[in-house]
N, C-alpha and C positions, 0 to 999 in steps of 0.2 A: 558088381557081378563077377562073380571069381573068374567064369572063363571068357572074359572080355581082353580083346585087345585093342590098345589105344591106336588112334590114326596114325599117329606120329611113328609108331612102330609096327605096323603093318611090310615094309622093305624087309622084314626081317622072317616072315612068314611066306614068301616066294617059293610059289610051288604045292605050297598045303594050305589047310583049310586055318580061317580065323572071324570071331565073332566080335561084332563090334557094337555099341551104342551111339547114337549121337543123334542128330536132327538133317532132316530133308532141306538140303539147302537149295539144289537146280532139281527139276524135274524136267527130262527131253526126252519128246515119243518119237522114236524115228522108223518110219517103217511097224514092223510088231516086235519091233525092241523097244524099252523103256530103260533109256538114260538118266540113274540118280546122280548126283553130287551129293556127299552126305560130311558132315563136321562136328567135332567133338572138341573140346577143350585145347587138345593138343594142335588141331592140324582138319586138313579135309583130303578126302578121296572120292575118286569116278568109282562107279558102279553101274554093272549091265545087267539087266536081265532079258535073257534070250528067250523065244518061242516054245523051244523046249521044257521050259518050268512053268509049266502051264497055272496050276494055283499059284505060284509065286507073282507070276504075270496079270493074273486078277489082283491081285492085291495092293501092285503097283502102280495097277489105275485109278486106285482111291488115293492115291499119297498125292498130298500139297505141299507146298512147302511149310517148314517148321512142325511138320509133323514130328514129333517122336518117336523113334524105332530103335528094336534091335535088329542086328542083320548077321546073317551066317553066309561066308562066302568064301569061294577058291581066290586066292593072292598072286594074280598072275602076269607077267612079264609082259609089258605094251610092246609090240611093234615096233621097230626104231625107227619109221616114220610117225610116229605115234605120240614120241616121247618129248615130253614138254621139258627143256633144259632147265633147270634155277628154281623148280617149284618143286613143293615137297608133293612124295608121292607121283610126280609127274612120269617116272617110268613103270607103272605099275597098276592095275587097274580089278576090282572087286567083280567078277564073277559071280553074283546074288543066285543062293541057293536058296536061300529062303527069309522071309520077313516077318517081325511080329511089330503091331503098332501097338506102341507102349502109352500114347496119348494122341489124340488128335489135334490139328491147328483150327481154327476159325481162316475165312478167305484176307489176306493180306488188303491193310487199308491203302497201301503201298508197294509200289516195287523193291525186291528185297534181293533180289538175284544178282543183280548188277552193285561189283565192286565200286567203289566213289559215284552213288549216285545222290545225285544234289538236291535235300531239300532247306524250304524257308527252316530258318532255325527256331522259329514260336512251332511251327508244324515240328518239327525235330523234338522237341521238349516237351510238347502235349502228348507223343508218344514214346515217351522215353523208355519204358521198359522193356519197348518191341527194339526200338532203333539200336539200345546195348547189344544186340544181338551181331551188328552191323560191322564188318574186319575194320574199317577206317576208325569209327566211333571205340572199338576197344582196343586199337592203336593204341592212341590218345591214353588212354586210363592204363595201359600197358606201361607208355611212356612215364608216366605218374609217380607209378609202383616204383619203378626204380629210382625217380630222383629221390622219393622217399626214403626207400630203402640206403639208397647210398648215402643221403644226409646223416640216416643212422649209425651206418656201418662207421663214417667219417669218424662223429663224435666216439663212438667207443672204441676205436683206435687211437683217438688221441685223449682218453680216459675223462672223458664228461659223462656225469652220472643221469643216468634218465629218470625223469618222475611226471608227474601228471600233476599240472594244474590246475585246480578249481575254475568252475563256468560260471559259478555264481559269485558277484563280490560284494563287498559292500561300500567301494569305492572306485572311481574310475583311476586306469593308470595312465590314460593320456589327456585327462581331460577333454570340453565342450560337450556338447550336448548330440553327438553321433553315439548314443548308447541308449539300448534297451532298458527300459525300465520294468523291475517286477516288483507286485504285493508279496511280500515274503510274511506270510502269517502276520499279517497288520503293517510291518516294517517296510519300509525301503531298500532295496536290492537293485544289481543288475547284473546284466548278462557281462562276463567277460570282454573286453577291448583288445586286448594283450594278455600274455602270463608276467609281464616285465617285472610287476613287483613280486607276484611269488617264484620267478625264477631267480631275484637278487636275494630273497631271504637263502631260497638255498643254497645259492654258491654259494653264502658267508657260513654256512655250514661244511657243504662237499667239496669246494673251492672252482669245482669245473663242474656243469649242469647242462644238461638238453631237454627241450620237450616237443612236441608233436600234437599240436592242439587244435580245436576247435575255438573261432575269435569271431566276435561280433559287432560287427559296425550299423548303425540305423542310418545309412547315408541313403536318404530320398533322393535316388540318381539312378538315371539308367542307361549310363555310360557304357560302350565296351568294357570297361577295367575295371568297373568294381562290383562285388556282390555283398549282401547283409550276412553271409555265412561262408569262412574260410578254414582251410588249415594253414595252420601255422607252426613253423619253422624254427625255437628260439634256442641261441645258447647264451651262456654267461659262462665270464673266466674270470679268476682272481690273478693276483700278484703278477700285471702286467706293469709294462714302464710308458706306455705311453696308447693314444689311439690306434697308433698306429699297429701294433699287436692285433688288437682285433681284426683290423682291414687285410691283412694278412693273414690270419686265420679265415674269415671269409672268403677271399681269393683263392686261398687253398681248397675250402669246402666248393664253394662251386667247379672248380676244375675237376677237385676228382667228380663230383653230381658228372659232368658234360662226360667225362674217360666212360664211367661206367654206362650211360646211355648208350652213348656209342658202340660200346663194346656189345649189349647186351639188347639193344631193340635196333638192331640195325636194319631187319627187315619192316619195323614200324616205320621207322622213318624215311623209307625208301617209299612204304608203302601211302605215307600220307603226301610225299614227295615236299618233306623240308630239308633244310639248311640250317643244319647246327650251328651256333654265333664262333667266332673262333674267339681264343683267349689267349694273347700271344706270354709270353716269358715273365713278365711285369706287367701288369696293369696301369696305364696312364693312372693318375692324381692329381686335380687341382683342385683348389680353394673354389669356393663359390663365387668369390669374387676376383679368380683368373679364369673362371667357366665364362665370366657375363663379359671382361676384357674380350676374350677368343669372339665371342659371339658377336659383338659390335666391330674388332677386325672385320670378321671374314664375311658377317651379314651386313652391315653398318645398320643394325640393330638396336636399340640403346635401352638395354633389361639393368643396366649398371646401378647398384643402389637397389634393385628390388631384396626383398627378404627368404625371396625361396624360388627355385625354378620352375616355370611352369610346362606341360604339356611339348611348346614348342620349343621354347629352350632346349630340351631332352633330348629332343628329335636330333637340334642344330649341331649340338655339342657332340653326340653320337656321329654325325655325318663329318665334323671336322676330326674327331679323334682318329675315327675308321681311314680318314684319307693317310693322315700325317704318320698313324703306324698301323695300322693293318689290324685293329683291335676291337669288337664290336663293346666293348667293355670301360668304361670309366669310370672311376671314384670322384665323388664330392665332396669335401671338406668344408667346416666354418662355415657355420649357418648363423641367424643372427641367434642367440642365448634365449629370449624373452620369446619369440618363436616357435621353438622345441618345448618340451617336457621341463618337468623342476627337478628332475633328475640327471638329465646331461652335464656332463662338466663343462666349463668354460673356460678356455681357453686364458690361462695365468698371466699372459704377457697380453691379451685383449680380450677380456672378459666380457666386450659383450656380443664376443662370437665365439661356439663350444665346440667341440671336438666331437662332435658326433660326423657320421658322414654317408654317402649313399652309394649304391653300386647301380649304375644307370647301363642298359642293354638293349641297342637299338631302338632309342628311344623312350624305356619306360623304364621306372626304379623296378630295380629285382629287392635289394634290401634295403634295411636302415639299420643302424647300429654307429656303436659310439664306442668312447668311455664313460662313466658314470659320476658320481659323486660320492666317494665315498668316506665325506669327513661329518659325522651327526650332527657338528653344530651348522657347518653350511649347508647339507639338506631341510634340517630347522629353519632358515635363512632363509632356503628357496621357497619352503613351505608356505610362509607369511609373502613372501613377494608373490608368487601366483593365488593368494587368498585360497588357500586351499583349508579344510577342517584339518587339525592333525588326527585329532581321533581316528579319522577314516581309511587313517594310513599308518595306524599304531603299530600295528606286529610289523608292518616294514620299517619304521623308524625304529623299533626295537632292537633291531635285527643291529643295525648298524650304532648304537651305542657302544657294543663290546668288540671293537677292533676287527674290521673289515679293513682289506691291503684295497691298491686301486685295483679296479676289476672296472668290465667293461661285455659287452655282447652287442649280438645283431638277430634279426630277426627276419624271416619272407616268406611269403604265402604261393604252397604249394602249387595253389592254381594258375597263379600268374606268371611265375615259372614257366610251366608247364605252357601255357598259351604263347611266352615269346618265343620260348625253344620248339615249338611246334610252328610255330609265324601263323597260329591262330588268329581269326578276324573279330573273336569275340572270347572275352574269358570265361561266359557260361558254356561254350562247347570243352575246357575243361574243367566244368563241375559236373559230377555223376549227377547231381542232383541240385541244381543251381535255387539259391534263394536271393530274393530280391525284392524292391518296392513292388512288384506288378505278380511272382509267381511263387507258393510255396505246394511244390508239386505243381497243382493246377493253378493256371493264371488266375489272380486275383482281378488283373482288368484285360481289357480285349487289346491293350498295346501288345505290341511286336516289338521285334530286337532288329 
């Protein structure tokens, strides 16, 4: 509407008249005044209508909340006992000349008035199109947008090319049997796991690559942490010298993700009332197997000899790192080879622990990434040791016949992010639209979360 003006710029019409769209957020009858609350994309503001506007004032008795309206009203100066310090609009308040209902609401199955109000999260997600409406709940997806966005901005400042990877493959890139299977016109198909192998064909093209994808895991689990449908996070870099390149590139990327949060939803985060993880100077480092020594010190624990860390592990190793330097942040190194992927590298001097590694964040991995493999005849090698078809992985072993440098990437899921750096209880309160063994959309069984 051309003569609309947004919430957010309303302080700048003080004293004259301005017209606004948005939705009925409070409604309060005081007296034969009629108190709205009204919010628009940008912001919200108070709004009165007095005795005096008599039709205005009928028409204000039928509004519920999430009505839709336009409204025309004088922009006028609250009171200085009046004026709410630190809130937008809070000195300032709508004088309703008049209203036109642009759409009607149906009666709320819910209270919706009240800032952080608390419901079961299966009730939360059964009405999920009403609850986006909710300041906490688009917090959260506000929070998102930027790490997203700043993941982007990262990579194209530091010149990785962006493309899209295919959802469909016709092989897995992490192998087991956690993948969707489809009939692809008679044939065998599946849903994507990862982009890993078409983001390595690319960098041995562009040499530096990012993508932003859609990954699907079939993990019958209905854990806090995992969902059957993510974004995902990935890059790849050529002509590094060691793993340790990547880890360092990572490090980097998330620091700037956590700058530009901060900088940029700091009323979200105020308003969901979290605690960004801190990231001191250097990121602690150790081996997997100086993670399991630390944990048998200080726990007398004895995970020593296991092949990967689990759950509590994560938790312990986070609580010793954060004591000893102030870091909510650790890296894992040297996993066992046979373990991982058939494309990790191994480690030259103890091959049969690889150079891939993890970044662990009060307790839970944020990524995974490594170095790679990038010599044809030992991906060939690895090929036959994990019994894999090569066929099924032809244009990726292709790729790497004609001189690919070492290269190496990492990869993490948007949502899970988003859920530690929120200190979320559950990662489907950062899914817009969570899929899992029990809901797509509507719950497929009557369990709860």
């Amino acid at each position: 509407m051309k003569d609309r003006t947004y919430i957010k710029d309303l302080g700048e019409k003080v004293g004259g008249e301005a017209v606004i769209c948005g939705w009925v957020d409070v409604r309060r009858d005081q007296g034969k005044m009629i108190f709205l609350d009204f919010r628009d994309m940008t912001g919200r503001v108070q709004g009165v209508i007095l005795p005096t506007y008599e039709v205005t004032l009928e028409i204000g008795k039928t509004l519920r909340n999430e009505f839709a309206v336009k409204v025309k009203g004088k922009v006028n100066k609250r009171p200085e006992r009046n004026i709410k310090e630190g809130v937008l609009n809070g000195d300032i308040e709508l004088e309703i000349l008049e209203i036109e209902v642009l759409a009607e609401a149906a009666p709320l199955p819910f209270d919706m008035s009240l800032t952080g109000y608390n419901l079961e999260l299966t009730t939360e997600l059964d009405n999920r199109a009403l609850v986006l409406r909710q300041p906490k709940v688009q917090a959260v997806f506000k929070v998102q947008e930027t790490i997203i966005d700043a993941f982007r901005e990262f990579m194209k400042k530091n010149m990785f090319f962006e493309f899209q990877a295919p959802s469909i493959t016709p092989a897995t890139a992490e192998g087991g049997a956690e993948v969707f299977k489809l009939d692809y016109f008679g044939k065998k198909a599946y849903l994507s796991q990862s982009p890993q192998l078409y983001k390595q064909i690319v960098m041995s093209a562009f040499e530096r690559c990012f993508t932003v994808n859609k990954v699907f895991r079939a993990e019958p689990s209905s854990t806090t942490r995992h969902l059957t449908e993510v974004v995902c996070l990935d890059i790849e870099m050529a002509f590094i010298e060691s793993w340790r390149d990547v880890r360092d590139m990572a490090e980097e990327t998330v620091r700037f993700i956590l700058k530009e949060v901060q900088e940029k939803n700091a009323e979200h985060i105020k308003l969901l009332g979290a605690n960004l993880p801190v990231m001191i100077d250097k990121t602690p480092t150790y081996s997997l197997r100086e993670v399991q020594e630390k944990i048998f010190e200080v726990y007398g624990r004895d995970v020593r000899g296991e092949k990967d860390t689990n759950p509590q592990d994560e938790r312990e190793i986070c609580e010793i790192v954060k004591k000893e330097t102030g870091s909510d942040f650790v890296f894992i190194y040297g996993y066992p080879t046979r373990k991982k992927p058939f494309y990790v590298y191994p480690n030259p001097d103890e091959p049969e622990y690889n150079e891939g590694m993890d970044l662990i964040c009060r307790g839970v991995e944020w990524l995974s990434g490594g170095r790679r493999v990038n010599n044809y005849d030992q991906l060939m090698e690895h090929v036959k040791l994990w019994e894999m078809d090569p066929n099924k992985v032809k244009m990726f072993l292709e790729a790497f016949k004609y001189g690919v440098p070492p290269e190496g990437g990492f990869s993490f899921g948007a949502e899970r992010v988003t859920m530690q750096l929120l200190e979320l209880k559950n990662i489907r309160e950062a899914s817009m639209f969570p899929r899992d063994m029990n809901r797509i959309d509507e719950r497929l069984s009557e369990e709860g979360y």
